[in-house]
C-alpha positions in Angstrom: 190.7 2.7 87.2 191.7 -0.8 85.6 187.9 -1.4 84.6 187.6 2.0 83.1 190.5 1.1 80.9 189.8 -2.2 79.6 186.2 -0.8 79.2 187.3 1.9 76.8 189.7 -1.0 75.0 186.7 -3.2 74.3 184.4 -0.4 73.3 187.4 0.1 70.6 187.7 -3.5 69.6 183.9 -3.6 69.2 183.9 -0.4 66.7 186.8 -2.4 64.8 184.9 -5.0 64.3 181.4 -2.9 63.0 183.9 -0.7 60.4 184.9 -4.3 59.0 181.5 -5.4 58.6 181.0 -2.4 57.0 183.7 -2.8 54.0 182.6 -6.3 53.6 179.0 -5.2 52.8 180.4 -2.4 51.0 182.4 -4.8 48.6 179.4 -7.0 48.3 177.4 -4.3 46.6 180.0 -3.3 44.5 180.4 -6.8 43.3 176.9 -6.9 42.4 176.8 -3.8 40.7 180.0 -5.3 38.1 178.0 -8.0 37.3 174.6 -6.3 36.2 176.6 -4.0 34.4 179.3 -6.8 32.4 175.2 -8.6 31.9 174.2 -5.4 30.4 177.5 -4.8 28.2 177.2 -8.4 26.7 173.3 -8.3 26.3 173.8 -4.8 24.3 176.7 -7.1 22.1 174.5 -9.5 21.1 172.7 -8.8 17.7 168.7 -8.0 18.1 166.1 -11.2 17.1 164.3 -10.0 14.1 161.1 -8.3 14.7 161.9 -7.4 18.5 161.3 -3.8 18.7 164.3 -1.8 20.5 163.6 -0.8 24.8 164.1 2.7 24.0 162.1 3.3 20.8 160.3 6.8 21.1 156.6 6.6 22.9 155.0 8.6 19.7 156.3 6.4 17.2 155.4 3.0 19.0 152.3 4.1 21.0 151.1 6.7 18.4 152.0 6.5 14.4 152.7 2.6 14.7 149.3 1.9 17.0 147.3 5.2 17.2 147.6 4.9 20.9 147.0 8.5 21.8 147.0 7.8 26.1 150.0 9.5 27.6 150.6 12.0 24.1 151.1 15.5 25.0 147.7 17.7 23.4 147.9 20.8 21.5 144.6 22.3 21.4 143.1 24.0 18.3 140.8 25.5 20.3 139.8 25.9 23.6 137.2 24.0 23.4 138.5 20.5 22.5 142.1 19.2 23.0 141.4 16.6 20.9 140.8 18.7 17.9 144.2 20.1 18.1 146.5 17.0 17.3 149.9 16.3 19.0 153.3 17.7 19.1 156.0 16.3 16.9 159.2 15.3 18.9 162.1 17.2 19.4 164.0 14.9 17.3 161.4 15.4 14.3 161.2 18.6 14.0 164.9 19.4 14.6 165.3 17.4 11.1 162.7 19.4 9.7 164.2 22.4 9.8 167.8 21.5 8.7 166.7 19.8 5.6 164.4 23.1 5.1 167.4 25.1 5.9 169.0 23.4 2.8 166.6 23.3 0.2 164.6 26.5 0.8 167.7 28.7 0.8 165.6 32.0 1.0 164.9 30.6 4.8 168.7 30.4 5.4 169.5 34.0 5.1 166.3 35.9 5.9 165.3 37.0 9.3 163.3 34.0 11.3 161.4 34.6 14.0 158.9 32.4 16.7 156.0 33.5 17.2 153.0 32.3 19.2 150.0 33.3 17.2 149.2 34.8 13.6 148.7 37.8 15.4 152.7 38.9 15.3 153.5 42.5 14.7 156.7 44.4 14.3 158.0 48.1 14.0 159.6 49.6 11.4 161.4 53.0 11.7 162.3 55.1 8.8 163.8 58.7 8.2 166.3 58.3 10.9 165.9 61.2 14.1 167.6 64.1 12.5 170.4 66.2 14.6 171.5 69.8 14.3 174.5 72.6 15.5 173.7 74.8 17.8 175.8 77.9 19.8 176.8 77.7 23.4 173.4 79.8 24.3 171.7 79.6 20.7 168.4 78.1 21.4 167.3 74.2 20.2 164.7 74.2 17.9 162.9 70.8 17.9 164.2 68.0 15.6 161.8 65.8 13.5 161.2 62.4 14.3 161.7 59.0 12.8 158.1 57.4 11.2 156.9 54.4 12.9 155.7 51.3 10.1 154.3 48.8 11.3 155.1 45.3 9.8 152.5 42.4 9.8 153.3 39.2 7.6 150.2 37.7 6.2 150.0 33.7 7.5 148.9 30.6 6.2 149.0 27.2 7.2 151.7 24.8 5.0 150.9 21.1 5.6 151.7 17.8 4.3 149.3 14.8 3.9 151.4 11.7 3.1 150.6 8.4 3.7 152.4 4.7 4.8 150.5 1.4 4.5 149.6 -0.4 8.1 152.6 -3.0 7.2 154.8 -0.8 6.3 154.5 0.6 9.7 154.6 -2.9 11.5 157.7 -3.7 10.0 159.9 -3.0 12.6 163.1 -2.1 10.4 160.9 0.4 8.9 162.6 4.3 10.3 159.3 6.1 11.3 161.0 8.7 12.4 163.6 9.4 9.2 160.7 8.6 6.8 158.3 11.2 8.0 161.1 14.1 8.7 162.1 13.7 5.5 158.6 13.6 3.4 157.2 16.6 5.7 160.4 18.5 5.0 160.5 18.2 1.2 157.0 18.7 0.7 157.5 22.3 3.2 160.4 23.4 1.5 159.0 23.1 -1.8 156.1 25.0 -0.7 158.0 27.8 1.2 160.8 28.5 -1.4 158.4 29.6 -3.7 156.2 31.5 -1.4 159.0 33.4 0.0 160.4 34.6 -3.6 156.7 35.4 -5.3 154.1 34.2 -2.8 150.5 36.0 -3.5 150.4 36.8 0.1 146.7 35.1 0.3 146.7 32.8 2.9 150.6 32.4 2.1 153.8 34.8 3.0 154.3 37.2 0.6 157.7 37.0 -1.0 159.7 40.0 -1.7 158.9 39.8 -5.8 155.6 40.3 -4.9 156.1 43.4 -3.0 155.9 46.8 -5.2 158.5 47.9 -6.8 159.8 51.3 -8.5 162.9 52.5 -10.3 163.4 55.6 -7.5 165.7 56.0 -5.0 165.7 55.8 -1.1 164.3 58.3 0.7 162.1 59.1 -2.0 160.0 55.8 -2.4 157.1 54.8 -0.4 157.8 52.8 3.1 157.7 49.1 1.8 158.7 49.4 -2.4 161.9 47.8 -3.3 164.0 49.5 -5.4 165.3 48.2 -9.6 167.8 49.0 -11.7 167.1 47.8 -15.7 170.0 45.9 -17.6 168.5 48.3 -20.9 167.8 45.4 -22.9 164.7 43.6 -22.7 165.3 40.1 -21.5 169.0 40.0 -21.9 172.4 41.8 -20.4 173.6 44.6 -22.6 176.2 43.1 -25.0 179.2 45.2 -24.0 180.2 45.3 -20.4 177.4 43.5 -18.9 179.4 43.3 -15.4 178.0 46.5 -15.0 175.5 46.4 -14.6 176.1 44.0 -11.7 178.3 46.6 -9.9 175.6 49.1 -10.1 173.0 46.8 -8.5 175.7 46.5 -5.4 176.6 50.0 -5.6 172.4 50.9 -5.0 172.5 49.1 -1.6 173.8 51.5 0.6 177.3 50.9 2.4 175.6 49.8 6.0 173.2 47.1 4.5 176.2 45.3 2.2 178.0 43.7 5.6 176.3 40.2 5.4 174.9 41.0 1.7 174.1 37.8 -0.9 172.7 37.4 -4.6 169.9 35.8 -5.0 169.2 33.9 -8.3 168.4 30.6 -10.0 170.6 28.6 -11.6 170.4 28.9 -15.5 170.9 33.0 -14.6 173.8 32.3 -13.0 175.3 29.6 -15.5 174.5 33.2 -17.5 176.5 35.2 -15.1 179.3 32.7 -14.5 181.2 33.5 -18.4 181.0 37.4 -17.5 184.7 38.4 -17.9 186.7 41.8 -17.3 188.9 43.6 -19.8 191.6 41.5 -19.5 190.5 38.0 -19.4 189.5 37.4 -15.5 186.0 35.3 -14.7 184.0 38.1 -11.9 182.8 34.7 -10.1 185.0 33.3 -7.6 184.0 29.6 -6.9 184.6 28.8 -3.1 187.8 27.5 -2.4 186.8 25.9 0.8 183.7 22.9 1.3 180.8 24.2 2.6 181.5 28.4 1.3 179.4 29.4 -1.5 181.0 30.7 -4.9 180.9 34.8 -4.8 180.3 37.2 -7.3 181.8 40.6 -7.2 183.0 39.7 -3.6 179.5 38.3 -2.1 178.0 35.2 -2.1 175.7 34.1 -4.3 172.3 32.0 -3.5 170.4 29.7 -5.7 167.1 29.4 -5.4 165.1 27.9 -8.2 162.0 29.9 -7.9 163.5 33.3 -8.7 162.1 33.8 -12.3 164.8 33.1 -16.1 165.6 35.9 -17.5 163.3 37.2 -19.9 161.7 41.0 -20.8 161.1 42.8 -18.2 162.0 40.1 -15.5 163.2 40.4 -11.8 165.9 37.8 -12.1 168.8 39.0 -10.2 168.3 40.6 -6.0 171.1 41.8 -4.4 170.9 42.9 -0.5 170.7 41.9 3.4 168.2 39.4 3.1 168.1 39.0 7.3 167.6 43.0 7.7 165.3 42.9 4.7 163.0 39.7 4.7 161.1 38.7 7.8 159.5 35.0 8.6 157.5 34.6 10.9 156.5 30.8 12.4 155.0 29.0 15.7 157.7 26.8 17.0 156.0 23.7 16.8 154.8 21.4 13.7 152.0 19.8 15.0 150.9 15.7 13.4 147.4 14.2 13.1 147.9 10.2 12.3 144.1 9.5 10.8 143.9 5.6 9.9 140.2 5.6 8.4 140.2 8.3 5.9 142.1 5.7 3.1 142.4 2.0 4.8 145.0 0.2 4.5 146.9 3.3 4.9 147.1 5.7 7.4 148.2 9.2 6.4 150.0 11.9 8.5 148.5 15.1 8.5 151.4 17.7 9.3 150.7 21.7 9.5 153.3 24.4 10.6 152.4 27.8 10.9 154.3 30.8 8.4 154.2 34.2 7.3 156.1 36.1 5.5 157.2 39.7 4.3 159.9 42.7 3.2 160.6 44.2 6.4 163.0 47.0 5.2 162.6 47.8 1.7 165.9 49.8 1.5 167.9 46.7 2.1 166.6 44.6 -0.9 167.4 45.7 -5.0 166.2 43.9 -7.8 168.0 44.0 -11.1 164.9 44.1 -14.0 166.0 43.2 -17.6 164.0 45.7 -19.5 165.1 49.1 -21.4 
């Protein structure tokens, strides 16, 4: 029994011992681990040497638009046939920045209806007439109602690119932004492009903007599927002298009650410096600038838009749109903007050859009015 015991004892000493070892190996590591990271902390104090490029610079910028190394890029096909015919996706980062700054200077994108879409293929249903409902005794008999009428929406497409160009040493200089340079070039030259096709595009290998769409003085329910409604100011190219606030109340008055939640004017800027000195009887300005930064000035209680492709004011111009722009105006785009870098077409510069995808058109003509300023 008394070597059992002291058996036991030692086997206990002996797992002391092992859990000791343990916590000194333990601190060891963890000793380690505080230096690497205070060597770390001061290495990312110290300033950069000029001309070192940073560890984490993006792949596609250092492999691909600085070098036209094109191993390890992601390939978006064209066609089935070649992967290298397609080009290569644009990062995240890129095209993020793309579509803010569009979002700013193509305002007609910031309140329509934006869709993805994988091909140019994209379709969309329309209902109109509503489904009709009637009374009917306990035991009277139901006759059958009529039905709603399917339209079928399908935005033309075309393909919006950008071609500019950086010289070799601009893109060796390594405090040259890549990235901010491109974004910003590819996004002005887009939203140039789009704001205009959206408002009056042709719809030939373009969107078709909703001033292009037909247009007729009748009321819903009465015009054709796809024909936007206008009122006329009665004087050609001008408001009427007396009361011309009017003629603004009418145009929100013609957009009926359920499409006016989330409605905006749309206009360019010398119109509204125009609309701006319109007063009531008794004295008050009918625009409201926006108390608050960042909230647009309102007219008549809804917001007004500038966009400086819709048309001055002139005879028998469409000047002024009133409406739900997201339940009336769809766009439709592929996600991705995809980037060719082609160094041979005009040495010593390389140019980026950026294309996006986007269609285009009125998706519900009863939630869109134009005011005309003709008799």
């Amino acid at each position: 029994m008394i070597e059992v015991k002291a058996d036991a004892l030692e086997a206990s000493f002996e797992a002391l011992e092992r859990e000791a070892d343990d916590v000194a190996a333990l601190r060891g590591e963890v000793a380690a681990l505080k230096a690497r990271v205070e060597a770390e902390a001061l290495a990312d104090a110290r300033p950069a040497l000029s001309g070192v490029k940073a560890a984490n610079a993006s792949p596609f910028v250092e492999r691909y638009l600085r070098k036209g190394l094109e191993a390890g890029l992601e390939l978006k096909a064209l066609s089935g046939a070649s992967d290298a015919a397609g080009g290569y996706a644009v990062p995240e980062e890129i095209d993020a920045a793309i579509e803010r700054t569009l979002a700013a200077v193509s305002p007609i994108r910031a309140i329509a209806n934006v869709v993805k879409v994988g091909s140019s293929g994209y379709r969309k249903l329309v209902t109109s007439g509503g489904t009709p409902s009637g009374w009917a005794s306990e035991t009277g008999a139901r006759a059958e109602t009529a039905t709603p009428t399917f339209n079928e929406i399908a935005p033309p497409f075309g393909d919006l690119y950008a071609n500019p160009a950086a010289s070799q040493a601009m893109l060796d200089d390594a405090a040259f932004d890549v990235e901010a340079w491109l974004a910003n070039e590819i996004a002005m030259e887009f939203a140039r492009a789009e704001g205009a096709a959206f408002i009056s595009g042709n719809g030939t290998n373009k969107p078709r903007g909703f001033l292009a769409a037909p247009n007729a003085a009748t009321a819903d329910g009465v015009r054709p599927f796809g024909t936007l409604q206008f009122l006329t100011t009665g004087v050609a190219g001008n408001f009427p002298a007396s009361n011309p606030q009017d003629k603004l109340i009418d145009l929100v008055q013609a957009l009926r009650s359920p499409y006016r939640q989330g409605a905006a004017f749309v206009m360019n800027s010398a119109t509204a410096a125009r609309i701006r000195k319109f007063k009531t009887s008794d004295g008050a300005f009918i625009w409201q600038p926006g108390l608050v930064a960042g909230q647009p000035d309102t007219l008549l209680g809804y917001p007004v838009v500038e966009a400086e492709d819709m048309p001055d004011v002139a005879a028998d111009s469409l000047s002024v749109a009133f409406g739900n722009f997201r339940a009336g105006y769809l766009i439709a785009e592929r996600g991705e903007t995809q980037i060719l870098r082609d160094p041979f077409t005009n040495k010593p510069f390389v140019h980026f050859y950026a294309t996006r995808r986007v269609g285009g058109q009125v998706m519900n003509s009863e939630a869109i009015k134009l005011l005309k300023f003709a008799v």
